[in-house]
Every structure is written in C-alpha cells, then in structure tokens.
C-alpha positions as CSV (number, residue, x, y, z in Angstrom):
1,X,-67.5,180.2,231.8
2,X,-69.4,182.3,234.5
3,X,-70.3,181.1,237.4
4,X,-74.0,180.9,237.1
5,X,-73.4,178.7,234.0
6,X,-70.8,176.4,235.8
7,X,-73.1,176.2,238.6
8,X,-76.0,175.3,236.5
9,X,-73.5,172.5,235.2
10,X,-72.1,171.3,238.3
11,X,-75.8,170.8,239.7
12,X,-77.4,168.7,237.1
13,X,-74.3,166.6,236.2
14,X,-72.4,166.0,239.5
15,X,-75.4,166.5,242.3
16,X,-78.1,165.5,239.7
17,X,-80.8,167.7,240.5
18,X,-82.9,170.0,238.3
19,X,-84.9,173.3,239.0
20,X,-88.0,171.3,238.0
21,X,-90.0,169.4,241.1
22,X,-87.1,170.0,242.8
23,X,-87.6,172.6,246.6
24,X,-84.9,172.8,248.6
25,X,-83.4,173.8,252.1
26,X,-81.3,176.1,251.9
27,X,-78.6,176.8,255.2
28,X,-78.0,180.3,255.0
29,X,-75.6,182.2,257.7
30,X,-75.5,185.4,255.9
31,X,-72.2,184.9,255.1
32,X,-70.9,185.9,251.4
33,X,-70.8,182.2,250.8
34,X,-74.3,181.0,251.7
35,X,-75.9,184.4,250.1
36,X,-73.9,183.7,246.5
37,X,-75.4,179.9,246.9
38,X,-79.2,181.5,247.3
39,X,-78.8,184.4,244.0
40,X,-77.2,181.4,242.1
41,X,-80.1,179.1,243.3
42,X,-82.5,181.9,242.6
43,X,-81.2,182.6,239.1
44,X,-80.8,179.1,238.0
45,X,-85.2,179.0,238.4
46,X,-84.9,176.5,241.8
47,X,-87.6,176.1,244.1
48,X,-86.3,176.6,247.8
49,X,-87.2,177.6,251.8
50,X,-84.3,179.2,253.5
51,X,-83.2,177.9,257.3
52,X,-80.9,180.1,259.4
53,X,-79.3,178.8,262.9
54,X,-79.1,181.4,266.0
55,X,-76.3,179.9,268.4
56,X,-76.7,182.6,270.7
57,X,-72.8,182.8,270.9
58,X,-71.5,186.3,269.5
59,X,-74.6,188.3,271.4
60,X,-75.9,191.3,269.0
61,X,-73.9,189.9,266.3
62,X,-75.9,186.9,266.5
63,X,-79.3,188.7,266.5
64,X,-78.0,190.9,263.5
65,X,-77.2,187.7,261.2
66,X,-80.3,186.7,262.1
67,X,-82.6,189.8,260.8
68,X,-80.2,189.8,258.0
69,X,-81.2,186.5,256.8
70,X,-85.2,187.1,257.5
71,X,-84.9,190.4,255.2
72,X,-84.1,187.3,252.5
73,X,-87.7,186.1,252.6
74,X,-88.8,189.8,251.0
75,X,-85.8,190.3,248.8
76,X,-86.0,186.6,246.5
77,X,-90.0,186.3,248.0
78,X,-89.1,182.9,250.4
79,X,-90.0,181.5,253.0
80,X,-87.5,181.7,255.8
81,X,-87.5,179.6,259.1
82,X,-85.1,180.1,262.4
83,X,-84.1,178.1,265.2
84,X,-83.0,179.6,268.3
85,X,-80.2,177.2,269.8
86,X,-78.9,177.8,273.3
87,X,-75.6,176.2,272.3
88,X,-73.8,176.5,275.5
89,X,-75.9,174.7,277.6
90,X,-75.7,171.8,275.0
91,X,-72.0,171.7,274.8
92,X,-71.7,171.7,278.7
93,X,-74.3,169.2,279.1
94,X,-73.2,167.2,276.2
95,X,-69.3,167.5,277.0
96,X,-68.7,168.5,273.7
97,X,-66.8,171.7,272.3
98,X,-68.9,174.6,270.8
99,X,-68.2,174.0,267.3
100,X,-69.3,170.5,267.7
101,X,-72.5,170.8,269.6
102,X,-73.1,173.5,267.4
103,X,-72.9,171.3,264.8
104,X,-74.7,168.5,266.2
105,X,-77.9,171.2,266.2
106,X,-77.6,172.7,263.7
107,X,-78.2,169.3,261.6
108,X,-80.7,167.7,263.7
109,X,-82.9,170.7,263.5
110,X,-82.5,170.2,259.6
111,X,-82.9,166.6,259.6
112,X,-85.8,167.6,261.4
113,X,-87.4,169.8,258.5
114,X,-86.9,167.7,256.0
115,X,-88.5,164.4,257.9
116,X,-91.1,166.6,258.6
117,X,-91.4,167.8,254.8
118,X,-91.4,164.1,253.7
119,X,-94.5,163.2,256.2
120,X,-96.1,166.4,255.3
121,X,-98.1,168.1,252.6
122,X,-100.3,171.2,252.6
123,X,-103.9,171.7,251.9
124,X,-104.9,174.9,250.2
125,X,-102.8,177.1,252.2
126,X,-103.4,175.7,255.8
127,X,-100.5,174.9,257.8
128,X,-98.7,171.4,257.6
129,X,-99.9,169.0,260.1
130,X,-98.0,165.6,260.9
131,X,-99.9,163.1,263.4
132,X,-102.5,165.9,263.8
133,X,-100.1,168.5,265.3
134,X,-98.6,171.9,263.4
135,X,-95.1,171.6,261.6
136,X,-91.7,173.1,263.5
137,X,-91.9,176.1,262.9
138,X,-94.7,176.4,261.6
139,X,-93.3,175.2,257.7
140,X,-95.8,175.3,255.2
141,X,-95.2,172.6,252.2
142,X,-95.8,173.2,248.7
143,X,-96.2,170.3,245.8
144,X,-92.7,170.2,245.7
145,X,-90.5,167.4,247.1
146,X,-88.4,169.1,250.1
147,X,-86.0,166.3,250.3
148,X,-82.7,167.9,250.5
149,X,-80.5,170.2,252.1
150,X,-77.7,172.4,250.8
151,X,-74.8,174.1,252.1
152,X,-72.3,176.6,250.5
153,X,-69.3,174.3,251.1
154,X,-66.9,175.4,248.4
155,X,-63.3,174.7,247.0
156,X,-61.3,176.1,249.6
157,X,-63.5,173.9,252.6
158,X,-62.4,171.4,250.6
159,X,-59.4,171.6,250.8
160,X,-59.0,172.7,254.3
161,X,-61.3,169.4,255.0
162,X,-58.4,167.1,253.1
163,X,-55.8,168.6,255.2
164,X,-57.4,168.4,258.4
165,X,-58.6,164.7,258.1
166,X,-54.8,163.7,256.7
167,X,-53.1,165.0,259.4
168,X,-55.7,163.5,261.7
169,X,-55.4,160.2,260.6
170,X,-58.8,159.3,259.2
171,X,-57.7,157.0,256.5
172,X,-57.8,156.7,252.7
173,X,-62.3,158.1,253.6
174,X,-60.9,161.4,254.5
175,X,-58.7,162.1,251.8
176,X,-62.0,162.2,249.1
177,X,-62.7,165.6,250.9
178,X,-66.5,167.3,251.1
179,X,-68.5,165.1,248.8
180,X,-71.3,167.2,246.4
181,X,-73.6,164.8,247.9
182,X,-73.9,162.5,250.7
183,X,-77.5,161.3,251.7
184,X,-79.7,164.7,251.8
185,X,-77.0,166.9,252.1
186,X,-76.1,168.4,248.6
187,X,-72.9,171.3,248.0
188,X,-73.6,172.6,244.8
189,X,-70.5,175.3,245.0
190,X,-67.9,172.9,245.7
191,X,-66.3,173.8,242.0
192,X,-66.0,177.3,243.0
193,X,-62.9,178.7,245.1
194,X,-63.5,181.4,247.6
195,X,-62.0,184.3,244.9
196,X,-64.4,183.4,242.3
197,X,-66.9,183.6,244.8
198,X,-66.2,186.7,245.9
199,X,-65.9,188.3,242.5
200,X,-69.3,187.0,242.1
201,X,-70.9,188.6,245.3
202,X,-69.3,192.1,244.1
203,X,-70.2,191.9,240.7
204,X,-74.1,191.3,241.1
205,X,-74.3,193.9,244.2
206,X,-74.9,191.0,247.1
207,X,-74.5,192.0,250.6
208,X,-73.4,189.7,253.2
209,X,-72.4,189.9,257.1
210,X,-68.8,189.0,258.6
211,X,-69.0,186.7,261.4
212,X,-66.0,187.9,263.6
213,X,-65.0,184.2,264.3
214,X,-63.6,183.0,261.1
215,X,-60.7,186.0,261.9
216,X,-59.5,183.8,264.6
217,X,-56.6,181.1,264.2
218,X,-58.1,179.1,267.6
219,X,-60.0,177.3,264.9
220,X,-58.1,174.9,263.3
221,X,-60.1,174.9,260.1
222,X,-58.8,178.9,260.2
223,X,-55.3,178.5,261.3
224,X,-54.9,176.5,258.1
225,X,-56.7,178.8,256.2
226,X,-54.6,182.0,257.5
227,X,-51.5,180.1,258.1
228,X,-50.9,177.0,256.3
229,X,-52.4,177.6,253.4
230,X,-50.4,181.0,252.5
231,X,-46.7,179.4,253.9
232,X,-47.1,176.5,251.1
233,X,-48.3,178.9,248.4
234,X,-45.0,180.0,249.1
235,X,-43.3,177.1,248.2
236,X,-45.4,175.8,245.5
237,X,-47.4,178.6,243.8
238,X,-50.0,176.2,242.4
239,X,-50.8,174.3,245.9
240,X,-54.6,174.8,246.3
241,X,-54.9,173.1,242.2
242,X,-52.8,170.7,243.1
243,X,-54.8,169.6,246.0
244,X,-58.0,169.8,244.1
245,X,-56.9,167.6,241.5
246,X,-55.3,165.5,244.1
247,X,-59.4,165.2,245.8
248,X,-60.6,164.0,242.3
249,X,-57.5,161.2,241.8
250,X,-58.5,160.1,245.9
251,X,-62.2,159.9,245.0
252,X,-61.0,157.2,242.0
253,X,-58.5,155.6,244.2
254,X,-61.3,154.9,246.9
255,X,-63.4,153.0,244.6
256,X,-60.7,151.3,243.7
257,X,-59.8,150.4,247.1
258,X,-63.4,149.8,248.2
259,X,-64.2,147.5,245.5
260,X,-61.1,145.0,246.6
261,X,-62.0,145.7,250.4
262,X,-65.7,144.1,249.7
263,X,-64.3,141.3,248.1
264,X,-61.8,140.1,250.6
265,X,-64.2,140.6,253.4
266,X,-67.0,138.1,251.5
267,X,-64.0,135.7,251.8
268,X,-63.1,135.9,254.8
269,X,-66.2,136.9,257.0
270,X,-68.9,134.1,257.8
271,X,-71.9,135.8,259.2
272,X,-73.3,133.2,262.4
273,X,-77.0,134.8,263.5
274,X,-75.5,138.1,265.5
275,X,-71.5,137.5,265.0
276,X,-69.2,137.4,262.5
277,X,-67.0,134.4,262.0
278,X,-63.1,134.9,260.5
279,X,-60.9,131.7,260.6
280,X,-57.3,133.4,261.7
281,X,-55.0,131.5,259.9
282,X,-56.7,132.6,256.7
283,X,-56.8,136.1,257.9
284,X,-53.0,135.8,259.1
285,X,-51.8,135.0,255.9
286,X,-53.8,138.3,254.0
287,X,-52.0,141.1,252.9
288,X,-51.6,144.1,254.1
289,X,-52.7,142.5,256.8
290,X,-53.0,145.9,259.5
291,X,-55.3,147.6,256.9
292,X,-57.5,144.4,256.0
293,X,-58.0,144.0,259.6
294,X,-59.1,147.9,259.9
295,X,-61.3,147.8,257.3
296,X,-62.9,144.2,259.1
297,X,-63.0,145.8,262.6
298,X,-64.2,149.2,261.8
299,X,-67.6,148.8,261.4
300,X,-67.8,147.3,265.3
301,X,-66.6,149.8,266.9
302,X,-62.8,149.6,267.1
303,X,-60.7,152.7,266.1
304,X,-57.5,152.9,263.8
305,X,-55.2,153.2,266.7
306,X,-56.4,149.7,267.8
307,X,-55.2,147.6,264.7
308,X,-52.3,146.8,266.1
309,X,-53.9,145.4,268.9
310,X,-55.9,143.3,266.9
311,X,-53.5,141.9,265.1
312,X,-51.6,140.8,268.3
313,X,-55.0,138.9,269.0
314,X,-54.6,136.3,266.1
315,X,-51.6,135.1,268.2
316,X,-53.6,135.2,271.6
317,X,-54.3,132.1,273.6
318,X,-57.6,130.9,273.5
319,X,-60.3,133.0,275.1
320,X,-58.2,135.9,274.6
321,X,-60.5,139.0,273.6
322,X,-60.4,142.5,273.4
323,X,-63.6,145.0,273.0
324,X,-65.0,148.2,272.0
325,X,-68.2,150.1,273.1
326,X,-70.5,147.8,271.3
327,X,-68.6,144.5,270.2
328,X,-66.0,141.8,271.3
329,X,-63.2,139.9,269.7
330,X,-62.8,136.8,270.9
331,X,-60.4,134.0,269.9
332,X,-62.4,130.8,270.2
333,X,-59.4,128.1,268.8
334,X,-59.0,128.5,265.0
335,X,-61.8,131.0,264.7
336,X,-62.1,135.6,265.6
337,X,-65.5,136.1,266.6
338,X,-67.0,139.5,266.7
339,X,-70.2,139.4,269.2
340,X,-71.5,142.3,270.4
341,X,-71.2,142.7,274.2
342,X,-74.7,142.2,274.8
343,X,-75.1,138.6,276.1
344,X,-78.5,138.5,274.7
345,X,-77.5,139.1,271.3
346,X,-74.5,137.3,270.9
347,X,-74.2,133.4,270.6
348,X,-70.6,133.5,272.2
349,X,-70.5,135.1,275.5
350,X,-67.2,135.6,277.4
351,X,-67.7,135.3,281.5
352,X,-65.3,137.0,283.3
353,X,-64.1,136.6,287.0
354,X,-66.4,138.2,289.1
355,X,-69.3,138.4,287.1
356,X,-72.6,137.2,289.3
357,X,-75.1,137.0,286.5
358,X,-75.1,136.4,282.5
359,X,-78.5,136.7,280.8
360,X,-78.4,134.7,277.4
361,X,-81.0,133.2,274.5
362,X,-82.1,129.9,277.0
363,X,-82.3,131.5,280.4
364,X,-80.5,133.4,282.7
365,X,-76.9,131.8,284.7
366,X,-76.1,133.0,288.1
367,X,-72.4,132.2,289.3
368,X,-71.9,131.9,293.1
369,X,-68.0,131.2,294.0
370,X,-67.4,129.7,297.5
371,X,-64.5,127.9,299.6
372,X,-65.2,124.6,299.6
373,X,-65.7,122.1,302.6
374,X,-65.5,118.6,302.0
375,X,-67.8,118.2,304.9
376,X,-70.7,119.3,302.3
377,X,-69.6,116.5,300.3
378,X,-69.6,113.8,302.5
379,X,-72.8,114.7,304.1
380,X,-74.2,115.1,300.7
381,X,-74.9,118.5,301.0
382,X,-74.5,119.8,298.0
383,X,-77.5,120.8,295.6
384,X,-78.0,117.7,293.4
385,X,-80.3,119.3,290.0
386,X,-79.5,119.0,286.1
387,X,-80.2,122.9,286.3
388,X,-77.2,123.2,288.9
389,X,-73.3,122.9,288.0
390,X,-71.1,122.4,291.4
391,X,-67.5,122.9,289.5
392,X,-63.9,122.4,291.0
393,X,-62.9,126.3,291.0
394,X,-59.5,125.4,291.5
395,X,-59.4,124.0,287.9
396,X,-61.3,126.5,285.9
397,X,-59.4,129.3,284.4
398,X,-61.4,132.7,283.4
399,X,-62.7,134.1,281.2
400,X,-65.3,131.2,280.7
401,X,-66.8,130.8,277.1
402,X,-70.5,130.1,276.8
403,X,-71.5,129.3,273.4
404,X,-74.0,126.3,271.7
405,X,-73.1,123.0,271.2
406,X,-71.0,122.3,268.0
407,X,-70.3,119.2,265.7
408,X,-67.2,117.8,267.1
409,X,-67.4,118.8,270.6
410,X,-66.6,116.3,273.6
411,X,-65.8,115.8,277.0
412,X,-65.4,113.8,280.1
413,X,-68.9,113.0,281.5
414,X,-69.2,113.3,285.3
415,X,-68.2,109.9,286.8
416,X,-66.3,108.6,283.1
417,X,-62.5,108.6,282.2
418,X,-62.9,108.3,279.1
419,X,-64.1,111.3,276.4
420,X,-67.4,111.1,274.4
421,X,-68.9,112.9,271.4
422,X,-71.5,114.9,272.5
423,X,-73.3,113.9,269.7
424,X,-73.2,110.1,271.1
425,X,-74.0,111.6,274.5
426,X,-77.3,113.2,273.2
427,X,-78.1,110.5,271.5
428,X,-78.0,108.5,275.4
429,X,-80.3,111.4,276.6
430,X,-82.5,111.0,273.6
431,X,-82.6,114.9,272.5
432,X,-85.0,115.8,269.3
433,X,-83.0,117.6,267.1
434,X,-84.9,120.9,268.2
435,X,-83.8,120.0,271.3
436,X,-80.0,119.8,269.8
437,X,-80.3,122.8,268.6
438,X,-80.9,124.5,272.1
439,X,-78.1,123.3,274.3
440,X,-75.3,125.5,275.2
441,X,-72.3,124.2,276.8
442,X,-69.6,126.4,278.6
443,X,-65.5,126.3,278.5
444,X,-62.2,127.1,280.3
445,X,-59.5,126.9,277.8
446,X,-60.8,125.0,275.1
447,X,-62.3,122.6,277.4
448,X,-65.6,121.8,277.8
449,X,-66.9,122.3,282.1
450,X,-70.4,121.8,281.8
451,X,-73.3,120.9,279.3
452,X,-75.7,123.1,280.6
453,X,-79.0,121.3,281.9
454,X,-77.3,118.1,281.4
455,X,-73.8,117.0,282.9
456,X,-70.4,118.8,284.2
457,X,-67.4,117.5,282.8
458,X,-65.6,114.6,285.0
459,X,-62.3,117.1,284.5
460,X,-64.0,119.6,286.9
461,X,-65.6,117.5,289.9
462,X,-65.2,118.1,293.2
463,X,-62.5,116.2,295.2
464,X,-61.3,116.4,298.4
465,X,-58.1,118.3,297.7
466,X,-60.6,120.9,296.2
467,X,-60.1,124.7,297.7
468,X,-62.7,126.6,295.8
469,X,-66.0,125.8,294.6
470,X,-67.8,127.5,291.6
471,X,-72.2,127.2,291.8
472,X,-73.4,127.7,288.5
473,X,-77.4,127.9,288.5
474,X,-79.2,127.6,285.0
475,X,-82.7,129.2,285.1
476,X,-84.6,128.3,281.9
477,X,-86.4,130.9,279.4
C-alpha cells in the first residue's frame, strides 16, 4: 500500500480525524520528516496553518530553516506563523538543558495557538481578536475548528522513545512509546519508518533542510539511533519489528494493568475532604506490594526510587512521615494519610520541632518553647485562657499531630486520673453538634496533649520537676 493511502488509513482509524471540518497546526522544522507530514496532509484534502520554531541556536542555519519553512506558505498556499525563541536565556534562567527548555517553548507557544484558536473566530477577513486585543502573531481563523496539533513523530522515534524510557526507568507508561494521540497533540506518521519516509520525500521531488545536530551522538536520542540501534541489528536482523510489535503488545498490557490498578485503589483508598485515607494492614497484605504502593503514591508527588521508602513506613512508629514537594505520608496508628503539606488544606498536620507557627482551617497556633521556673507557678504566673495550652515539654515527643476530633478519642482531663471519652467530655461542655464538628485536638505519640480551646491533657501539666515548658496560643478564624 503506498504511503499516502496508509496514511489516509492510519488518520481516520487510529487518530480519528477526517479532512472534513477538520484545520490543523502543523510543527514543521523543515526537516524531511515534518515536510513528508505537510505533502501527505496536503494530498489527503486537510485543512491546516503551519508553525515553525526559531531557537536561535545554530546561527545562519537557524535563519535558513526558517525562510525555508515561510517559502511553504506560497508553495501548498498556507498560512505560516514563527516564533522567535531566545532559548539560551531560558535554559540558563530556567536551569534546564537546551533540549528541554527548548521543548518547554516550543509547546507553550503552540498550546498558545490553539487556546487562542478555540477563543477566536474571524469576521470577514479582519484579524482575530480575543478580549479585544489581535491574536499572536497575528493568526487569522477560518470556520474550521483549529483544535489540534501534529508532529511528524514516526516509527523509528518510537522506538528510540521505548528504549530511552526503559532504560530510564519510567515504568510499564513508558514502554507504550509515542502515542498517535494524546490530548491535542496528534502523530499521524507514527506507522511509517524513517526509510519509507525517505523513499517518499525522493519519489514526489520534496526538498528538505539538514539540521547539523541530529549528526551528533551527545544526544542520547542520536547515540541510540547511530549506535545502538545498528549494533543490535547485528545481532538480531529483525530488531526495529520486533520492537514495534513489542509497543502494540505494551499498549494492551497497560490497559490490562491499569484496569486492575483502578480497582485495587477504590479498595483501598478512602478519600477524607483534602487526604487520602489507606488502613496499612490492608495495604501490607496486597500484592505486589512495591508496585501497588507506586501506583498509590505517584500521583502526590513521590518518585519510583522512593517506594521502598514507603514501604518501610507501614512499619514506622506513629507519627512517622515522609514527604515530597506537594504531599505528606503520615502514619497516624492503623491508618497512611496523604495530606498535602499545606496546613490549610490538609485535615492532618504534622508539627515539627522548631516550628513557631501553623496556620490551619480554625485559626492560626503559635508555639513558644521556654525553660520553665516553678516560681511562675507558684506565684500563678502563668497565662490562665481556654485559647492558651501551658504543656510539660519534657513529656511531649515531636512531631506533634494536629488533626479533628474523632469518635473514640480520649484523654486525661487537666486535674483527673482517670480517662474520659471526649464524646462524654463535650457533652459536660454542652457543644452543638456544629460545634463537634469544629474541634481539633493535637498529639504526641498517639496521645492526646490538648483539646484545643478547651482542656490540656492531665498527662502533660506542669509539675515541679518540669524543665521545659511548651506555650501553645490558639487564635480563632
């Protein structure tokens, strides 16, 4: 089959788009790849505006891609729009490498078209307006919906991607490769391999321009395309089919493997306002454990290479936690909270050793540790207020729980030996049950220090043989 007919196949059945109402954006380099993907889009009757990226990197090279891709708009009668990117001062600003800052602008800018394309329509022939000012670069719209983009990703990428991401680690996700689509991003010539593509280009008379770059192994994607690549076609002759067909099995494999994923995390994960609740011994007991525990973890912010961790957790002592940039674990008895760090958000909040100030859903705490003089307490001192916890220091281990009251919870009221239900205590203060709902209490290894607003625990009192003296001040919202 040629290739316009397979890629008039591969369109409508796998990407599931058709030439009618369909206008799309087109990233063209200039290289032989993107220009095959814009004759094949042109042949096959689609509607489509052409975007080309200046990175500024390779000096008159650069500028020559550039012209190369404008002279496009006469040659198939489009429109063509360019973005000037001054890439270096992105990546050094941004810490990042070239090829990912790169990157990074390269599909903002689109993202940027086509948002602008979706809020924007034209008027017989004026230019695009959105909130009363001109489109980037000056796009005009036509009827047609511009909601997608398309690369010229093709077989060989493909491959290249699966290696990379296996030897990197990323997990059964990597191993489905490039994707023909993914949101707005469409790669109608991932059926093709690069020698097809070629044969293509010098059989209908396309030109294209060489970017220098791809010659050079520094890349990794093109030290496995000059290096490894050719060394295992040595070995087995039919390695770039194999892997193909290996892309198409991984694709089945990972709906397999999602579908039981979803199902063991609705059994084990009890959503609570802003956390997620998991009771440990049910999680202990799943297997494999390590990858159910990736798969829970992921979405918060933990990496791969901190599973192990995590599992080490479930045998933590109480209050034990560990965190990534947005979330916390926390072992709170039989339960693994996630809470994001934000105390605002979360309805369990860790206090560490040091900390002077937790903000939280009913007010603000401020901790002041001191050395304690009995002195204060003799001569009564000491601020007497419901809003005001004076705690023996020398008792309290860190890091402190705050979280809201519970069924089941107790403790030692101030001046009582004996424990008592806070249920039964609130029931002595005579709470509403709105007002239930708004107490907080906070811990020290699974025991309770104060009910905030309302009593410390007896456990935690000052006494004379107290050293150290923890000031907790409760300002309400």
């Amino acid at each position: 089959m040629a290739l316009l007919e397979q890629f008039i196949q591969f369109t409508q059945q796998q990407i599931q788009i058709s030439p009618k109402n369909t206008h799309l954006l087109l990233a063209v380099s200039g290289g032989i790849d993107s220009m095959v993907m814009v004759d094949l889009f042109h042949k096959a009757g689609y509607s489509f505006t052409i975007a080309h990226c200046n990175f500024q990197l390779r000096g008159e090279e650069s500028t020559r891609d550039e012209m190369f891709v404008k002279a496009l708009g006469e040659k198939y009668n489009k429109e063509v729009l360019v973005k000037l990117f001054n890439t270096k001062e992105y990546a050094t600003s941004n810490k990042l490498s070239i090829q990912v800052a790169a990157r990074e602008l390269r599909y903002a800018w689109f993202e940027e078209l086509l948002t602008v394309a979706r809020e924007s329509f034209s008027v017989n022939g004026q230019q695009s307006m959105v909130n009363g000012q001109p489109t980037p670069d000056n796009l005009r719209l036509t009827t047609y919906d511009l909601r997608l983009l398309s690369t010229a990703h093709h077989a060989d990428d493909n491959i290249e991607t699966l290696l990379l991401n296996f030897f990197r680690g990323t997990g059964i996700s990597g191993l489905h490769g490039i994707l023909p689509r993914q949101g707005n991003i469409i790669r109608p010539l991932l059926f093709a391999k690069r020698e097809d593509i070629v044969a293509y280009a010098k059989k209908n008379g396309l030109a294209w321009v060489e970017d220098n770059s791809n010659a050079s192994d520094k890349y990794s994607r093109n030290f496995v395309r000059h290096q490894v690549m050719p060394l295992m076609k040595t070995i087995y002759p039919q390695a770039e089919e194999n892997l193909l067909g290996n892309i198409e099995r991984f694709k089945e494999i990972e709906l397999i493997y999602n579908t039981s994923i979803v199902q063991k995390k609705a059994k084990l994960i009890e959503p609570k306002g802003n956390e997620w609740h998991l009771p440990i011994l049910k999680l202990k007991k799943q297997v494999p454990l390590k990858t159910i525990v990736y798969e829970v973890v992921k979405d918060f912010g933990f990496a791969s290479t901190q599973t192990g961790e995590v599992v080490k957790l479930l045998d933590a002592a109480n209050g034990s936690y560990m965190a990534s940039p947005t979330h916390r674990l926390i072992v709170n008895r039989n339960w693994l909270i996630i809470a994001p760090i934000q105390p605002e958000e979360a309805t369990n909040v860790l206090i560490e050793e040091g900390v002077k100030e937790i903000n939280f859903k009913e007010g603000l705490l401020t901790l002041k540790p001191s050395t304690f003089n009995e002195a204060l307490l003799a001569e009564n001192k000491l601020p007497i207020a419901t809003n005001i916890a004076v705690l023996n220091a020398d008792d309290i281990e860190f890091p402190l729980l705050l979280r809201p009251y519970k069924q089941g919870d107790y403790f030692y009221p101030l001046g009582m030996q004996k424990k008592k239900k806070l249920s039964k205590f609130f029931i002595d203060q005579k709470l509403s049950k709105t007002d239930k709902e708004k107490v907080w209490v906070i811990e020290s290894n699974k025991r309770i220090v104060w009910v905030v607003g309302y009593r410390i625990d007896n456990r935690f009192r000052l006494k004379p043989s107290t050293s150290k003296m923890l000031e907790i001040d409760w300002e309400k919202v």
